[in-house]
Backbone bond lengths (Angstrom), bond angles and torsions (degrees), N, CA, C in turn:
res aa  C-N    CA-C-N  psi(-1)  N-CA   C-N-CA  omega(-1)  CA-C   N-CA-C  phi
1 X - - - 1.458 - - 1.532 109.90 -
2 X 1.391 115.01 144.98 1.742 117.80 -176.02 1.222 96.95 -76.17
3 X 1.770 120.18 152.87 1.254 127.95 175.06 1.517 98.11 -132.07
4 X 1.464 136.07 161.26 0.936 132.31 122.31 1.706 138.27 -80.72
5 X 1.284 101.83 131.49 1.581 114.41 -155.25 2.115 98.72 -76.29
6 X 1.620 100.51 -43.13 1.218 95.64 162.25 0.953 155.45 -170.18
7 X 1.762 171.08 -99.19 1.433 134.46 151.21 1.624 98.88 -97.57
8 X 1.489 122.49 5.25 1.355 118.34 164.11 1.327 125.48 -76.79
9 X 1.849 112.29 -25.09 1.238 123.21 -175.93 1.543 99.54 -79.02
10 X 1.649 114.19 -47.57 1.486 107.65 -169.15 1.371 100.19 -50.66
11 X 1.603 106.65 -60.13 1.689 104.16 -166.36 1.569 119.63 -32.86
12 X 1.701 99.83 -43.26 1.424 92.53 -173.02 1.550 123.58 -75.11
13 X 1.294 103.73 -46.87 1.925 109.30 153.88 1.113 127.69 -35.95
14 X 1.157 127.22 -35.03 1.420 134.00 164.35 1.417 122.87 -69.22
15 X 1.844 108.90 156.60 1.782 90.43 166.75 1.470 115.43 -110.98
16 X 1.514 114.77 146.52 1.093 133.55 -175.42 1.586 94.76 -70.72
17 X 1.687 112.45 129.93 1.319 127.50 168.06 1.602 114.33 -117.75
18 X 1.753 94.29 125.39 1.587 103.22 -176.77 1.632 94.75 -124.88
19 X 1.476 93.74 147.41 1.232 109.09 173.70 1.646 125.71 -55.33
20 X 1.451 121.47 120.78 1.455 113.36 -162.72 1.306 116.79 116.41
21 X 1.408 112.62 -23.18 1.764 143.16 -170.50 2.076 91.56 -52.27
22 X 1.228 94.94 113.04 1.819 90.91 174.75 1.868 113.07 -64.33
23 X 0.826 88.20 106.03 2.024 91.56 172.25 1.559 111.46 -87.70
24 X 1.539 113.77 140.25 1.529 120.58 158.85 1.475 131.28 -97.55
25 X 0.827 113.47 105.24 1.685 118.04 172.84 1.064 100.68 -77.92
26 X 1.455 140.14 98.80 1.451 143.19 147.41 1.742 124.21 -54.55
27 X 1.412 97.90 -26.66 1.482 96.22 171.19 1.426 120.02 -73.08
28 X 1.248 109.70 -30.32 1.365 127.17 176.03 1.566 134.07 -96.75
29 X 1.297 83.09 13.58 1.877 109.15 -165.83 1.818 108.93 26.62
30 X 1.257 116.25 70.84 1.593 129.67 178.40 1.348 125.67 -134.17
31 X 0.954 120.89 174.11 1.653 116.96 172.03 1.693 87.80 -137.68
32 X 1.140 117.58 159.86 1.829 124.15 152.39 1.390 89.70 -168.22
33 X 1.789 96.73 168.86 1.481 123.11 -155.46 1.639 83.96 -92.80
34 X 1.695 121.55 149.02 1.248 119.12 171.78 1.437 109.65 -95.12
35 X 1.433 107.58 147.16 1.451 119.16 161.84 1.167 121.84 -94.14
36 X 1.351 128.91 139.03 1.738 113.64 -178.23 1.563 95.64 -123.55
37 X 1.437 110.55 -8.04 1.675 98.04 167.41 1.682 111.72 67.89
38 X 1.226 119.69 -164.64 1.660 106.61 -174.89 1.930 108.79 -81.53
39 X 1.441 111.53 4.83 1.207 98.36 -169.16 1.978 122.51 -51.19
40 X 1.194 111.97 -34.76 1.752 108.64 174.30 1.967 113.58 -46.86
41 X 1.556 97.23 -44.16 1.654 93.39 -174.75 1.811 102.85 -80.16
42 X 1.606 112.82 -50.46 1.652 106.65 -178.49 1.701 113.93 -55.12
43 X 1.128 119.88 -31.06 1.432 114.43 178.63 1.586 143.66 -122.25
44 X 1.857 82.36 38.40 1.812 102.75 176.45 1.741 99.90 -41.35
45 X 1.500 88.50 143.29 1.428 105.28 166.68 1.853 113.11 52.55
46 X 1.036 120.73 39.44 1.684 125.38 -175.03 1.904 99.95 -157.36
47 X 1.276 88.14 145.92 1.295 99.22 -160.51 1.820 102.12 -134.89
48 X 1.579 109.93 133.86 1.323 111.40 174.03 1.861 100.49 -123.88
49 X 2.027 81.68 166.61 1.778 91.74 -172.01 1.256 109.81 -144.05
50 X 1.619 133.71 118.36 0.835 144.44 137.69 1.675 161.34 -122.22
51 X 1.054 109.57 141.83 1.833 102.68 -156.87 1.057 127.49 63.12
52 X 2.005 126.03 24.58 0.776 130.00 176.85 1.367 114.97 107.26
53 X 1.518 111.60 -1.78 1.368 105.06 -173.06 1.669 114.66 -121.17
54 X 0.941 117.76 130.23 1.884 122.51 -178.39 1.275 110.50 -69.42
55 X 0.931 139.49 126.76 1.761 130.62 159.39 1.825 113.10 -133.43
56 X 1.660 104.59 103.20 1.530 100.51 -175.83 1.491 89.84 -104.09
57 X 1.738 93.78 177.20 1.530 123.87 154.51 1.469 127.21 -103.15
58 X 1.486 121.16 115.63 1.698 106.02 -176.59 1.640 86.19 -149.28
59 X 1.426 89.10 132.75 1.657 107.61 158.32 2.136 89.21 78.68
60 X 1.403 111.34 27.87 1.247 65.92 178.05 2.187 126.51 108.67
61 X 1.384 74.58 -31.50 1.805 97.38 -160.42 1.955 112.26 -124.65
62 X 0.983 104.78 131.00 1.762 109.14 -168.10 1.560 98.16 -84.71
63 X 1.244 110.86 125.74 1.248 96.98 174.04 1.933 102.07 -126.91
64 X 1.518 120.13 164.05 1.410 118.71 -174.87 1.703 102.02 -152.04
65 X 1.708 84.16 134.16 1.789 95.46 -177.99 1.537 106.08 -149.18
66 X 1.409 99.09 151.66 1.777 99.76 165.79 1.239 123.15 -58.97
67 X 1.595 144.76 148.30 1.122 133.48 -171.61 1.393 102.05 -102.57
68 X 1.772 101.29 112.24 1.609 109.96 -165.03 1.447 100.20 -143.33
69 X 0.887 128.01 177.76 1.843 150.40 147.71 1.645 81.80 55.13
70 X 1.171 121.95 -133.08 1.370 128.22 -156.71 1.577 109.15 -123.15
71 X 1.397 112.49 40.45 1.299 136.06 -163.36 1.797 110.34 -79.93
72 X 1.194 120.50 -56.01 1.433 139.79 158.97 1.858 109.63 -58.17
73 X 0.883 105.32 -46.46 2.354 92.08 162.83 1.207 111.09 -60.86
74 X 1.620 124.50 -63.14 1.041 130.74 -174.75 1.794 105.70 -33.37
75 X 1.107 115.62 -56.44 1.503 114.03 170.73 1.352 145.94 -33.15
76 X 2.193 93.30 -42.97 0.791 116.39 -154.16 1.709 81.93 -85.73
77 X 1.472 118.21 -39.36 1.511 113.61 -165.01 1.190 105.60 -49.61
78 X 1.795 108.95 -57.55 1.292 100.86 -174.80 1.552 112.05 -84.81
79 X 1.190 103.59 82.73 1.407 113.28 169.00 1.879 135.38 12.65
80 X 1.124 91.58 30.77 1.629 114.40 164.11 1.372 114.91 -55.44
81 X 1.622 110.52 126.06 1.683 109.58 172.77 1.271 116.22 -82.04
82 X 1.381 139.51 168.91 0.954 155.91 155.67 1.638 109.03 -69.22
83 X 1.242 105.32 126.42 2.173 88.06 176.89 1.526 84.71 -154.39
84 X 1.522 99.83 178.35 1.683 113.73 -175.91 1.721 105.17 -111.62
85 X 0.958 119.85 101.22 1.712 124.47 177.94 1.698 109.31 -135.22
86 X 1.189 102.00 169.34 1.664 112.22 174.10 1.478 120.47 -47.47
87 X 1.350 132.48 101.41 1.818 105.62 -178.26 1.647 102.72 -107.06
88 X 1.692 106.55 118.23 1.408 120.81 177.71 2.181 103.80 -57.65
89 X 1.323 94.13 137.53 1.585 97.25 160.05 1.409 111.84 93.00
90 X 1.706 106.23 9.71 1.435 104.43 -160.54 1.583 106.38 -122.48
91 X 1.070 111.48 -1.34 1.720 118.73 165.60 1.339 116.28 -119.46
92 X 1.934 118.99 47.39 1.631 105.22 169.84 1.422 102.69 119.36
93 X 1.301 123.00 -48.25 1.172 148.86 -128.79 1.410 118.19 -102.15
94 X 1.052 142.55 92.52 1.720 136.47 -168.82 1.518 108.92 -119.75
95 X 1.595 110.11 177.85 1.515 129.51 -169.37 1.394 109.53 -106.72
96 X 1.621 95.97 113.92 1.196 107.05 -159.54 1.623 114.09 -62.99
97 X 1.595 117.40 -18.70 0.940 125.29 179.49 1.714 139.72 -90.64
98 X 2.013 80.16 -0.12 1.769 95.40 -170.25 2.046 79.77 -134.58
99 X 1.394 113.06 34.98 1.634 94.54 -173.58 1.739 109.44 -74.58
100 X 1.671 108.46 -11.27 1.609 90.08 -179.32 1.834 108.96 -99.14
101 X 1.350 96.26 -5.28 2.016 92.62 154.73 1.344 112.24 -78.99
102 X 1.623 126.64 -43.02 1.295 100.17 -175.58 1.087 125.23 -60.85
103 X 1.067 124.53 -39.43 1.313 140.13 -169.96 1.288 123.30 -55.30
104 X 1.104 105.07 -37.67 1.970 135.62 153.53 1.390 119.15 -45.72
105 X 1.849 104.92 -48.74 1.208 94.32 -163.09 1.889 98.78 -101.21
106 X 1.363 104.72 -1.46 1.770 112.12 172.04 1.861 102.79 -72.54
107 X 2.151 107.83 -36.30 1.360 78.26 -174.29 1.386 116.58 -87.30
108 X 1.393 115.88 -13.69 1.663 122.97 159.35 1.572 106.81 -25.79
109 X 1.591 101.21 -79.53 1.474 119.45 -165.26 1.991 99.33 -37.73
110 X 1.131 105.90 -51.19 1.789 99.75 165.23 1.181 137.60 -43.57
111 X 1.254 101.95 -47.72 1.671 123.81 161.04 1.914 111.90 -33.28
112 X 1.616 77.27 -64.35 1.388 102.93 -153.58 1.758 93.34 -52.02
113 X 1.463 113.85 -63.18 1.584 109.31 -176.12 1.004 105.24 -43.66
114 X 1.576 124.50 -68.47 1.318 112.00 -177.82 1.499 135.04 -19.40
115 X 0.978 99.39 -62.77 1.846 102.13 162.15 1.200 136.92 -74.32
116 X 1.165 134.50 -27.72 1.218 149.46 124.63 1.588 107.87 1.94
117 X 1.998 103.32 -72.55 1.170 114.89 -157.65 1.739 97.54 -87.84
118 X 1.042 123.88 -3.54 1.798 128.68 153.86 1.348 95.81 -79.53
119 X 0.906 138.06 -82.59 1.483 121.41 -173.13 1.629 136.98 -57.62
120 X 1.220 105.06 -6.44 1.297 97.56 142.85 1.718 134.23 -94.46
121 X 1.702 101.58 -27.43 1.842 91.96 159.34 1.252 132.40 -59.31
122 X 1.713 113.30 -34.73 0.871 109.37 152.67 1.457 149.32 -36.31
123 X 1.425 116.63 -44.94 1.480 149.20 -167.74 2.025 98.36 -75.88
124 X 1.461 99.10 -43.46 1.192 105.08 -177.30 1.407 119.37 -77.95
125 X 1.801 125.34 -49.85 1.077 129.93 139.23 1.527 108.67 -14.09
126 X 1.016 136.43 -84.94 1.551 140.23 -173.63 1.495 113.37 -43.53
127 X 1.159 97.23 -31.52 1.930 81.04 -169.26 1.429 107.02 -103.90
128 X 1.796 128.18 -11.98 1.110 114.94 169.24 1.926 100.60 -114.71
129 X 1.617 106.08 52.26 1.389 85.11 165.05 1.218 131.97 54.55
130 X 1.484 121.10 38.14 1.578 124.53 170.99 1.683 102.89 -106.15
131 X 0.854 124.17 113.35 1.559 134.72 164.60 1.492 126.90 -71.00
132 X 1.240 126.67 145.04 1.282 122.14 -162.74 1.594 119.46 -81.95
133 X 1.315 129.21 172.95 1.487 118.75 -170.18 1.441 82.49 -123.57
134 X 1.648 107.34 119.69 1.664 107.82 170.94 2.043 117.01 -41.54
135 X 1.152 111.39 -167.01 1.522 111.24 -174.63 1.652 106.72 -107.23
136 X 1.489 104.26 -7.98 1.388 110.86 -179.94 1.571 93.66 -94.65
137 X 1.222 125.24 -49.95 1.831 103.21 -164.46 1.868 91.61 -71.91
138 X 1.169 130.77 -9.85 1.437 136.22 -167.22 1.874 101.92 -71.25
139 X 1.282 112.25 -29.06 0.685 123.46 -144.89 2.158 103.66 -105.93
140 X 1.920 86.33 -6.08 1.958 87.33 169.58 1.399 97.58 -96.07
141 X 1.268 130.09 11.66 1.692 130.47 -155.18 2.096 95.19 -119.60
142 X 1.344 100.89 162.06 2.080 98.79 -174.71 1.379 77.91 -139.74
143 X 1.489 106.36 127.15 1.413 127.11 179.77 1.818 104.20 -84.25
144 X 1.490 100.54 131.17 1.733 84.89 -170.22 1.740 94.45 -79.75
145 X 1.244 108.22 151.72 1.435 126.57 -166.79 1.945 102.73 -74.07
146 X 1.387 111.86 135.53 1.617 107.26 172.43 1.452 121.81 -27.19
147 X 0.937 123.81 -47.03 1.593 142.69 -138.55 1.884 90.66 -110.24
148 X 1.692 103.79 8.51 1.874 88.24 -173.45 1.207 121.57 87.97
149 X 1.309 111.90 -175.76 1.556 123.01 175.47 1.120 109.03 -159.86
150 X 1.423 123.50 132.26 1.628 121.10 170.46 1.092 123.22 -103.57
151 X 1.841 117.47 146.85 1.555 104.10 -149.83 1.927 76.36 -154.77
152 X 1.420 106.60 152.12 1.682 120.66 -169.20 1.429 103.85 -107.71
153 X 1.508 128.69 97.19 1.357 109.27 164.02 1.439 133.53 -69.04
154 X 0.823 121.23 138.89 2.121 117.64 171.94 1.334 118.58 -34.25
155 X 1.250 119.56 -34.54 1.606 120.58 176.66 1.430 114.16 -144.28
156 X 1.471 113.48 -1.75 2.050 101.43 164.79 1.129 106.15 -97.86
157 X 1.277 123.07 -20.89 1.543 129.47 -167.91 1.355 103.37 72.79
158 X 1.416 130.93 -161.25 1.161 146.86 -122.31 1.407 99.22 -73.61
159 X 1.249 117.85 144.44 1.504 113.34 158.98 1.321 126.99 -146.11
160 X 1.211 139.60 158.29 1.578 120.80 -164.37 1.720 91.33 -133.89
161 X 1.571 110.20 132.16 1.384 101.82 166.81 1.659 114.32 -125.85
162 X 1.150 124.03 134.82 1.192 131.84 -163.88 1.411 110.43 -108.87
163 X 1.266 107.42 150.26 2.249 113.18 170.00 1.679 95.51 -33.63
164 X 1.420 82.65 159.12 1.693 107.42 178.87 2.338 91.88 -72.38
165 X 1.116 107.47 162.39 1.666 96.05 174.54 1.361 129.13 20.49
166 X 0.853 134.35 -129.06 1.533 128.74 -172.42 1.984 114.31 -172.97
167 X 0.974 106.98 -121.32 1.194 106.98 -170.08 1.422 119.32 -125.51
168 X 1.597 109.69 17.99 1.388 117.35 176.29 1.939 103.29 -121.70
169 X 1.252 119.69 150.64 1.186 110.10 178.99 1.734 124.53 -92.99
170 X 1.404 91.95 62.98 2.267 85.28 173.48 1.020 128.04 -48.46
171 X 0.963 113.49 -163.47 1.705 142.80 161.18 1.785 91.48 -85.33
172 X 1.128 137.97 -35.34 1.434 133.58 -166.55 1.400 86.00 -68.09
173 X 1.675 115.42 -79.13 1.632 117.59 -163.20 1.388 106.64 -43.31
174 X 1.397 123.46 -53.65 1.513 125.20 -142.05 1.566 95.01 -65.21
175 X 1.664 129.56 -44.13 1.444 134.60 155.47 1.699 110.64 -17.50
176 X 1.059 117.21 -52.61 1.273 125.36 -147.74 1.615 91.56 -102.97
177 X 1.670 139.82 -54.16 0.991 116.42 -175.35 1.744 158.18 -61.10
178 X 0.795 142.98 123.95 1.656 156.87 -103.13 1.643 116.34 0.60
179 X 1.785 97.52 64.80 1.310 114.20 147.22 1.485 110.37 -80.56
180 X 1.763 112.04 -175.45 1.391 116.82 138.99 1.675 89.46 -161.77
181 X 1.473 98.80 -172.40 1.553 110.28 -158.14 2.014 82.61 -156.34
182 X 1.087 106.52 164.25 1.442 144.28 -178.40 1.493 139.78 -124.55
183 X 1.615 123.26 98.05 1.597 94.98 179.57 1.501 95.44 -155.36
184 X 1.533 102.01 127.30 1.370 99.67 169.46 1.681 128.53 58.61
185 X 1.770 91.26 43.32 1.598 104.46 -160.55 1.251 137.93 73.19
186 X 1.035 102.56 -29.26 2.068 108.17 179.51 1.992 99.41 -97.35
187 X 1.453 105.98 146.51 1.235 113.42 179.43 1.647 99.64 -126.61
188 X 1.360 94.38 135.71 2.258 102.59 155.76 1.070 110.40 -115.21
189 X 1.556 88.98 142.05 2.096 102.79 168.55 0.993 110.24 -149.94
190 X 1.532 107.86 147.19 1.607 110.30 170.94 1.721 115.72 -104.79
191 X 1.411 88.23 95.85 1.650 99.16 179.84 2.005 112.50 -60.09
192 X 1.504 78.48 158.10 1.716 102.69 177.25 1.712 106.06 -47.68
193 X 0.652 118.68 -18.96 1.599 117.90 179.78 1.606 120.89 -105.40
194 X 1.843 101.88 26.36 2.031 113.89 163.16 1.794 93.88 73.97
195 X 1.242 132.38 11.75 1.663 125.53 -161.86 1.559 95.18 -117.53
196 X 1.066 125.30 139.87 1.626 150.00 173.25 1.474 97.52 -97.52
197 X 1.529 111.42 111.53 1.481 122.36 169.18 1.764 121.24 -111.12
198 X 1.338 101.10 163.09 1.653 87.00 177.55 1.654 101.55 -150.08
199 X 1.566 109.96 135.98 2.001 87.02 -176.89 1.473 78.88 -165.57
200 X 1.669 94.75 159.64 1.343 107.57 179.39 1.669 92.47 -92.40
201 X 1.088 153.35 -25.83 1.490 137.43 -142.54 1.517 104.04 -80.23
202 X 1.304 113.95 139.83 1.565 116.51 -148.61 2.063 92.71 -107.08
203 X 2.303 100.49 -3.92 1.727 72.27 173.85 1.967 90.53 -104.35
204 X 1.232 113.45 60.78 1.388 108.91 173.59 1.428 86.19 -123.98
205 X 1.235 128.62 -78.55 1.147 120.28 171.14 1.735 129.19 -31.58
206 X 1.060 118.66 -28.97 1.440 111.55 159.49 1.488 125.18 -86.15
207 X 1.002 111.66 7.45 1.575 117.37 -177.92 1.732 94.79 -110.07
208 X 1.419 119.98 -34.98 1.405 109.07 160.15 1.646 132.91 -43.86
209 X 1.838 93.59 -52.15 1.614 92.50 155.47 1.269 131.30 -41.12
210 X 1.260 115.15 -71.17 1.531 129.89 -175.91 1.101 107.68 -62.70
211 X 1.889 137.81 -19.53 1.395 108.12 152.16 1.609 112.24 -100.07
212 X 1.431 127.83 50.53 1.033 131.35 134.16 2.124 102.66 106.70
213 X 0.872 94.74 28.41 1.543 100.74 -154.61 1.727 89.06 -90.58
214 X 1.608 113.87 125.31 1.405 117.65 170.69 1.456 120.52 -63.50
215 X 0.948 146.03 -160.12 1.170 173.16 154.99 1.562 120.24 -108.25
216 X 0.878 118.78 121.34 1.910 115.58 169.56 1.319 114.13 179.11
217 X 1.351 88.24 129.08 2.023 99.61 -170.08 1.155 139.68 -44.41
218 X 0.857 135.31 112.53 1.888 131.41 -172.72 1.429 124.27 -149.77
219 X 1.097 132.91 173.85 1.470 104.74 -173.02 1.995 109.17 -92.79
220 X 1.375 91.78 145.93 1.179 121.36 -175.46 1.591 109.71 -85.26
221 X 1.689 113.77 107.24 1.788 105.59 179.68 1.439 115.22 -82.04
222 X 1.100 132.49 154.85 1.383 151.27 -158.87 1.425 107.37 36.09
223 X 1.482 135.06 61.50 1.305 134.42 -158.30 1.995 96.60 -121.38
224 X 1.609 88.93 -11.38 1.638 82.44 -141.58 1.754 89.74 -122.40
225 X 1.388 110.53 33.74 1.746 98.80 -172.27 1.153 98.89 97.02
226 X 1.591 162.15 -40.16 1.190 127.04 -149.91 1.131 123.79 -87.77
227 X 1.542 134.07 171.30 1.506 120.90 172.38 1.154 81.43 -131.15
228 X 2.012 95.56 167.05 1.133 123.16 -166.07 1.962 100.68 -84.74
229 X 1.333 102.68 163.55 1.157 116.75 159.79 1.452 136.23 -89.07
230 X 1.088 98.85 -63.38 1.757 92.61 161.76 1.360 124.41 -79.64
231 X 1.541 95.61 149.41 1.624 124.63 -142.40 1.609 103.86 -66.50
232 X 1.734 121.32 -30.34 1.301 128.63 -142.38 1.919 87.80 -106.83
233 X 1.298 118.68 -49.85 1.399 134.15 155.42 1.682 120.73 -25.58
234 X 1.399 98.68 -58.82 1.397 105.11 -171.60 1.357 103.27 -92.37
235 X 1.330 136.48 -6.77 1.155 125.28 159.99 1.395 110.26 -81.47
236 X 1.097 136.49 -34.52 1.616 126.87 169.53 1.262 125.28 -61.67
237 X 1.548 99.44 -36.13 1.476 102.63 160.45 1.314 129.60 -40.62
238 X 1.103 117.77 -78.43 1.455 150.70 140.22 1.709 112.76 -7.03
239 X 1.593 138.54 -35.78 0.998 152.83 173.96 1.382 115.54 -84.60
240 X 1.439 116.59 -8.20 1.787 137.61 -155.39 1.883 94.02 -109.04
């Protein structure tokens, strides 16, 4: 995972915000000049965060970044306060003049969770003994897709079932990770690698045991009558 080594690297990764700086409101289809008001002199050395976004003061100079890699310690080392001020870039809104860095450093900041959130299943996997499922038994199992799956019951009609948690690591996911559950032949689990699986093959499910995988109730998709909706889905299904 990338780190920054130190508040020279953030500074420079980051973009420098000066007063006058053209901003875009896309929600609002606009541009206007930003004001930053006295915040550079009232909040030397203190740093605010919102919606994901960092915005300190050092030397004097505003600087603004996604909160990624090891960007928020670095702060903390160098002894940066926490304070409540304006943070540019953090409601929608970017610099019209640095829009193909931000954009860079927004798809970084993606990156960055991403791994993050592997390295902490990982971390967790390890300390309570969940073992990994090779890529070949991975491979009798259909990962339900981010975005869900839609599937038609006989008498509720439509239903959509989605991954166990999502893409941040709670107390919700961490409950749920390398469980599985059982019903009516089909099994779900949320493997060591953040992915929601579902398969009828009964030596996938026993190799879950033996690498240590709990049991705990939840609902089971296509367990109950439904079929899938999409065409490419339900044919794999269907091939399983």
């Amino acid at each position: 995972m990338k780190k920054y080594n130190n508040i020279m690297e953030l500074r420079n990764a980051a973009v420098e915000v000066l007063t006058g700086l053209q901003i875009s409101w896309p929600m609002y289809n606009k541009a206007e000049p930003l004001s930053l008001g006295d915040i550079p002199e009232k909040f030397e050395h203190k740093y605010a965060w919102n919606n994901g976004t960092i915005c300190f003061v050092d030397g004097g100079k505003l600087f603004v970044i996604p909160a990624m890699w090891n960007a928020h310690q670095i702060l903390m080392n160098e002894g940066f306060c926490e304070a409540s001020f304006y943070v540019p870039f953090s409601n929608g809104d970017f610099p019209l003049q640095y829009k193909a860095k931000w954009e860079a450093l927004r798809a970084e900041q993606n990156q960055s969770r991403r791994e993050q959130f592997l390295e902490d299943c990982a971390e967790f996997c390890k300390k309570n003994g969940i073992g990994e499922i090779s890529d070949e038994l991975l491979k009798q199992a259909m990962q339900i897709p981010a975005i869900g799956m839609k599937a038609q019951h006989p008498l509720e009609g439509e239903k959509i079932f989605t991954p166990i948690g999502g893409c941040f690591f709670d107390s919700v996911f961490s409950n749920y990770l390398g469980t599985y559950d059982t019903k009516n032949g089909v099994c779900i689990f949320l493997s060591s690698d953040g992915k929601t699986y579902i398969t009828k093959k009964m030596e996938l499910i026993k190799a879950l045991k033996a690498a240590g995988y709990r049991r705990k109730e939840q609902i089971v998709p296509l367990s109950d009558g439904e079929v899938l909706v999409d065409p490419a889905l339900k044919m794999r299904w269907a091939a399983m």
